[in-house]
N, C-alpha and C positions, 0 to 999 in steps of 0.2 A: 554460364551463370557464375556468377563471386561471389567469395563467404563472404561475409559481412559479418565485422565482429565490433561490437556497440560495446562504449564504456556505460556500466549503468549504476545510478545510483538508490538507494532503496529508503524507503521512507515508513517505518514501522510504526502505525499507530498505536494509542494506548487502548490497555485489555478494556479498561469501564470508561467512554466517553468518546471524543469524535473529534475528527477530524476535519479544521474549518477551511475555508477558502486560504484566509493568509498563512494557515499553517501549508497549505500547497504553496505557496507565491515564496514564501521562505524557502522553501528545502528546493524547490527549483530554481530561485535563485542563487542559492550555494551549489548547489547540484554546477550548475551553469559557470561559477567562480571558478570552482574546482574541477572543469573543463570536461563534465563529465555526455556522456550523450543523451541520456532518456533519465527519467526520474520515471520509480515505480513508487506507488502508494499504497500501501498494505494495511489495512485497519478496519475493524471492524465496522463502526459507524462513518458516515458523512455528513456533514451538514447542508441544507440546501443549495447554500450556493456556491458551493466547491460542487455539483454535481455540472456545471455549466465550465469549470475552467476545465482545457485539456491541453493546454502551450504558454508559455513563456516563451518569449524570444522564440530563440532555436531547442529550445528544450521541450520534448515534446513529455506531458505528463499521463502515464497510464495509471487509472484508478483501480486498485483490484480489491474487490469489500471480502472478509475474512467469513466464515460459516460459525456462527453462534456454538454450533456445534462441538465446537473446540475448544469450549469452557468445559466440557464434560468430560473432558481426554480419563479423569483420575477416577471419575462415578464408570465408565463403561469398562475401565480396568478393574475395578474391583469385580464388579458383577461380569465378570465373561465368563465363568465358568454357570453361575443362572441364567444367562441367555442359551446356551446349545443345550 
């Protein structure tokens, strides 16, 4: 078995709003310029028709959708002591 060790590049969506098809086709094609090997997509929303793209070229694109739940980071820190 071989390591495999992948250049990757990351694609940070915004906290309120989403992420569309050409915003994937852009960053994997820069991704792809900058000779990298996978584009990761991290953001909360998606638009419908970025749920269909998953490649460019050689650039394979992983979609990973964020947990809502990670707007609340500073509400569940305050109250940790009234939750136990």
């Amino acid at each position: 078995m071989t390591n495999a060790f992948f250049d990757r590049s990351i694609l940070n969506g915004p906290e309120f709003g989403i992420v569309s098809r050409p915003d994937l086709v852009s960053a994997a094609r820069e991704a792809g310029d900058a000779d990298f090997d996978m584009l990761i997509a991290c953001t909360f929303n998606y638009d419908a028709h970025s749920s269909e793209f998953d490649k460019r070229g050689r650039i394979p694109v992983f979609k990973a959708r964020m947990n809502a739940d990670l707007h609340m980071v500073d509400d569940v820190r305050s109250n940790c002591g009234e939750n136990y």
